[in-house]
N, C-alpha and C positions, 0 to 999 in steps of 0.2 A: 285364213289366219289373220290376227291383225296386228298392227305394226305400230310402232310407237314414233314420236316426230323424229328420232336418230336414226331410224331404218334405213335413208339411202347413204348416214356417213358410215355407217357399220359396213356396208358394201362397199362403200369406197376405200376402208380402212383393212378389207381382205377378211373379214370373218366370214368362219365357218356359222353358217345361222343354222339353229336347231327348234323344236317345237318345245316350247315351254308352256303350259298353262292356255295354249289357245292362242299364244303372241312366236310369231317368228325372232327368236333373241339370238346372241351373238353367244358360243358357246369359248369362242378363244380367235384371236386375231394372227394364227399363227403359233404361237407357245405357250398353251397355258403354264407351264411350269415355269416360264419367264415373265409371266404376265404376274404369276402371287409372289415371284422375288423380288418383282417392281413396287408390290407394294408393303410389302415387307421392308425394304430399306429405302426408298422415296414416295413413290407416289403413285397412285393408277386410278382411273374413270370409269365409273358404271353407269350402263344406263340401267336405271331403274322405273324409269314412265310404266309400265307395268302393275306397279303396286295400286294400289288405290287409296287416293286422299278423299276423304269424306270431311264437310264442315257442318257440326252441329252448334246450333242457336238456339233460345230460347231460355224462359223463364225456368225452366224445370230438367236445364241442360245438365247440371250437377245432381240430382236427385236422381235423374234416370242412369248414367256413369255408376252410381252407388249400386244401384241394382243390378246393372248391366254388366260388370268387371268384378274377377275377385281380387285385383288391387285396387285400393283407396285413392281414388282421385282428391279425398280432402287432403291430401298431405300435398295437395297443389297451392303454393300459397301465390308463388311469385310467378306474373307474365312468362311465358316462354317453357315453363318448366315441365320436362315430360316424362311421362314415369310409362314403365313398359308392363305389361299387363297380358293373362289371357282371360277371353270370352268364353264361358261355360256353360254346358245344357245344364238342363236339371238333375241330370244322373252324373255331374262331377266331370264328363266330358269335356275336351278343348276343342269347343265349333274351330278356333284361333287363337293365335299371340299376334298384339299388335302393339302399337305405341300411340298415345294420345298426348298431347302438349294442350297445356291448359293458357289460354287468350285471357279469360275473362271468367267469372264465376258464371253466365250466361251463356258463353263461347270457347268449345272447345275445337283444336282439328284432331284427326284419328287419321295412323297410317295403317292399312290393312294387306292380307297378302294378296298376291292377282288371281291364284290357282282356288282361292275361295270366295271372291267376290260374288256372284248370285246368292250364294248362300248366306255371307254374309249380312250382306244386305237388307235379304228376306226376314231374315233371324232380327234383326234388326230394328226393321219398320216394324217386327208384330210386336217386338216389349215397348216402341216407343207408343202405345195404346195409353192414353191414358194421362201422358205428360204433356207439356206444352211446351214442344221440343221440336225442330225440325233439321233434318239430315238432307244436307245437298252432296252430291258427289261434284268433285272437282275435275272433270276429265278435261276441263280446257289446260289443265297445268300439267307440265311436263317436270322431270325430276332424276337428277343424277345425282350419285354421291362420287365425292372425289377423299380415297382414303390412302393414308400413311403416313408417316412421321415427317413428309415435309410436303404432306395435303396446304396444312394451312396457311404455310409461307407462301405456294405457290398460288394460293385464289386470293390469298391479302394482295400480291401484288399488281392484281388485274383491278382494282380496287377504288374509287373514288375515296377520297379523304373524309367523308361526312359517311359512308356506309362502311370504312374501315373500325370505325370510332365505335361503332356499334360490335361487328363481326368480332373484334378484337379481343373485344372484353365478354364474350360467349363462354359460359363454363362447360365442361361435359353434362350431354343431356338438358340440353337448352334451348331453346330456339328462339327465334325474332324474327316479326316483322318487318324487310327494309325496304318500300317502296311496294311494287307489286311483285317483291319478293318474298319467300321466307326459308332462311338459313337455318338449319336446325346440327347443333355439333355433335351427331349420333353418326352410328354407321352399324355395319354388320360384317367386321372383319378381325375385330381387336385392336385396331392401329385408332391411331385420333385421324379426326376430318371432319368433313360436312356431309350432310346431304341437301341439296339444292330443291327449291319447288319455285319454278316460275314460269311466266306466261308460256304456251308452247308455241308461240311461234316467233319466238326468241330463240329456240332450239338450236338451230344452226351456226349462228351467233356465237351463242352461248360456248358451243361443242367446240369451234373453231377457235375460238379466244384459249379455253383452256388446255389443248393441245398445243397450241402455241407457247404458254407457259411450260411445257415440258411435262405433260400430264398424259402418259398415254391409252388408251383403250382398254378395258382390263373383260374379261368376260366370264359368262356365270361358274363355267368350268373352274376359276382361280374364285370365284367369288366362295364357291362350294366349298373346296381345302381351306380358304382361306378362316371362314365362319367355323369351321369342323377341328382347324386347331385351335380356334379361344372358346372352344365349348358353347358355341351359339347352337341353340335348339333350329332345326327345318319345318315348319308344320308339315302334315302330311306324310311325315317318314318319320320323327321323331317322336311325336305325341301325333295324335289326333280323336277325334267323338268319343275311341275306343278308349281310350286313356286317360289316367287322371295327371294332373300338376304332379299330385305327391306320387307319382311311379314316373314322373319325368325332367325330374332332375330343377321342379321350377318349385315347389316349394316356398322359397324366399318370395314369389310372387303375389301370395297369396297374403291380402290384410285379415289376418282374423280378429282385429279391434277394430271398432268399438262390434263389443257381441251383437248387439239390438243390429247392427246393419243384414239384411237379410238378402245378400247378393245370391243370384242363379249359382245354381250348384254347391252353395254352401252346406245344405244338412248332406249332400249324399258325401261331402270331401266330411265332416264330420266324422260321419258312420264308418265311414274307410278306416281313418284315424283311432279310432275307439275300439275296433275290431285290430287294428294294427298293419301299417302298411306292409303289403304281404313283399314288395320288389322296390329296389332302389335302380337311381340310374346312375351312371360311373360311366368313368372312360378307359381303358385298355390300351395298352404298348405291348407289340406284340416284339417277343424274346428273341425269335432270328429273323432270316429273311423270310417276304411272304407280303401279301397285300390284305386285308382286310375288308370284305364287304359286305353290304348293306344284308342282313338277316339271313349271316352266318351262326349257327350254333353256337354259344356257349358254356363251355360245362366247368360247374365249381362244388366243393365239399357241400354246398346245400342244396343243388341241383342246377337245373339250367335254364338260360335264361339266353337272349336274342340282339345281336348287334343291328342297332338303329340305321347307323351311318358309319362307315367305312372307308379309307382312303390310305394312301402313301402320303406321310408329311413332309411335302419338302423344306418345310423350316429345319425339323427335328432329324431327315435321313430313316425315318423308320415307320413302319404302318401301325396307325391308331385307330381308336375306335370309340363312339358312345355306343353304349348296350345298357337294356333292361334285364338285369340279374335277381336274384332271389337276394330279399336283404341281410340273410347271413352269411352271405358269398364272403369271403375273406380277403388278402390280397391277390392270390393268387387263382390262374381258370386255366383253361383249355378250350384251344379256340377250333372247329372241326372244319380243316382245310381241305376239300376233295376229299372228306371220307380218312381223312390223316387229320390229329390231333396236335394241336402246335400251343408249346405253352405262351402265356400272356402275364401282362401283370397287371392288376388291378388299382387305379390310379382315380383321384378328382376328375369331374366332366372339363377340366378344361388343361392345355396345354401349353401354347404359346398364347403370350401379353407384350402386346409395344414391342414385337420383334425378339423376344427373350422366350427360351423354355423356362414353364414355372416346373416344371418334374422334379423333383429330387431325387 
């Protein structure tokens, strides 16, 4: 199994380590349910070394992005700026959702998930045929995010005054270059933060400095709830190859200007579209008590349809759900608990923002 540079503080810090992806990760440090109320109302640390950072270069580094993504990297104008995007087969499939922050109109970096890197990668190298374009992966860099409403107070304050000056003025979905660093103000929890990419063998350093700050260990377990109530999609559970954007709630992802752009999987998302998306994706609040899990039945006046992702919210007190429903599904379902039928309500894929229920 392999280990990322925080593997011996994650032991030292008392987690329970589980198999994620091939990597021995930290599932909870003792309470997950006090680890997503850490960062729901202050602050909590992920390790994320796991993912994979690729840096592409070259003359043809934006032409091949146009092809390669069916969001528009031209709407990248300004250094730092990252737009989130999925990778598509030919058949309208999500190989992945990843995020790319655009450096230079030659230079971009891409963050990818860890549990599809070969393939990734693969898929990658074959459309880059052709461009004058090169893809290095970055595994000397190690990468945390540190998220919640008072993430950024606490990593300003660890801060020289000349890389303050920069971090400060970071808008959402931004990143920068500061040194042999790059701070990027994204996350995958709902809450504002960073996520950190820097040399790895700064790791320990780095780890111990911001625990010092009052930042404590958060793990994938809280990272799960946490994503699952701001409606953040999971590759691999949510969507994946079998799935299109438009039956996955990503939609909004998809540039379909300018037309003449001929990205991977455009005509077959087309053909879907023109024939009419047969399922939409929604989220579910289940009506009494009862947990919700992953590819549980549900049944609605237009038939039935499959919960993606499942959990008890501890922000909300109540079990929710993303599911793939039939798109005349109405508000209301039935959710089939043990063979017993539990009503549900039919809601937006996302639930809690910056620590607030958006539900009405």
């Amino acid at each position: 199994m392999q280990h990322t540079p925080f593997y011996q503080k994650h032991l030292e810090a008392g987690a329970k380590m589980v198999d994620f992806a091939g990597w021995e990760m930290p599932i909870h440090y003792g309470s997950q349910l006090q680890e997503h109320k850490q960062v729901r109302s202050d602050a909590g640390l992920f390790d994320v070394s796991h993912m994979v950072v690729l840096d592409l270069q070259g003359m043809d580094a934006k032409p091949y992005l146009l092809k390669l993504l069916a969001n528009n990297v031209d709407k990248l104008k300004e250094p730092g700026k990252a737009l989130y995007s999925c990778m598509l087969n030919e058949q309208g499939g999500v190989i992945d959702d990843l995020i790319v922050y655009y450096l230079a109109d030659t230079a971009y970096r891409i963050v990818v998930n860890a549990g599809t890197r070969a393939k990734d990668l693969a898929w990658m190298q074959q459309q880059l045929q052709g461009f004058d374009a090169q893809l290095t992966e970055r595994s000397d860099l190690a990468m945390l995010a540190v998220q919640g409403p008072n993430a950024r107070a606490k990593v300003f304050s660890l801060m020289p005054a000349d890389e303050l000056a920069i971090a400060e003025f970071l808008q959402p979905f931004y990143g920068a270059q500061i040194g042999t660093w790059f701070i990027a103000r994204t996350g995958y929890t709902g809450e504002d933060g960073f996520e950190l990419m820097f040399p790895a063998e700064q790791a320990n350093k780095v780890w111990d400095a911001l625990l010092g700050a009052g930042i404590p260990p958060t793990g994938l377990g809280a990272r799960d709830t946490l994503r699952l109530e701001a409606g953040m999609n999971l590759y691999g559970t949510d969507m994946d190859e079998t799935t299109s954007p438009l039956t996955s709630g990503l939609g909004w992802t998809i540039a379909w200007q300018p037309t003449e752009r001929d990205f991977i999987g455009r005509k077959a998302l087309e053909t879907e579209k023109a024939a009419g998306v047969q399922q939409k994706f929604v989220g579910l609040v289940l009506e009494g008590k009862g947990v919700l899990r992953n590819h549980m039945k549900v049944t609605c006046e237009a038939g039935d349809g499959e919960i993606t992702s499942g959990t008890f919210s501890p922000s909300l007190g109540v079990a929710i759900a993303l599911a793939r429903v039939p798109a005349a599904c109405g508000e209301q379902c039935s959710i089939d608990i043990r063979g017993k039928l539990y009503p549900a309500k039919v809601v937006k894929p996302v639930f809690v923002r910056h620590g607030q229920s958006v539900l009405s």
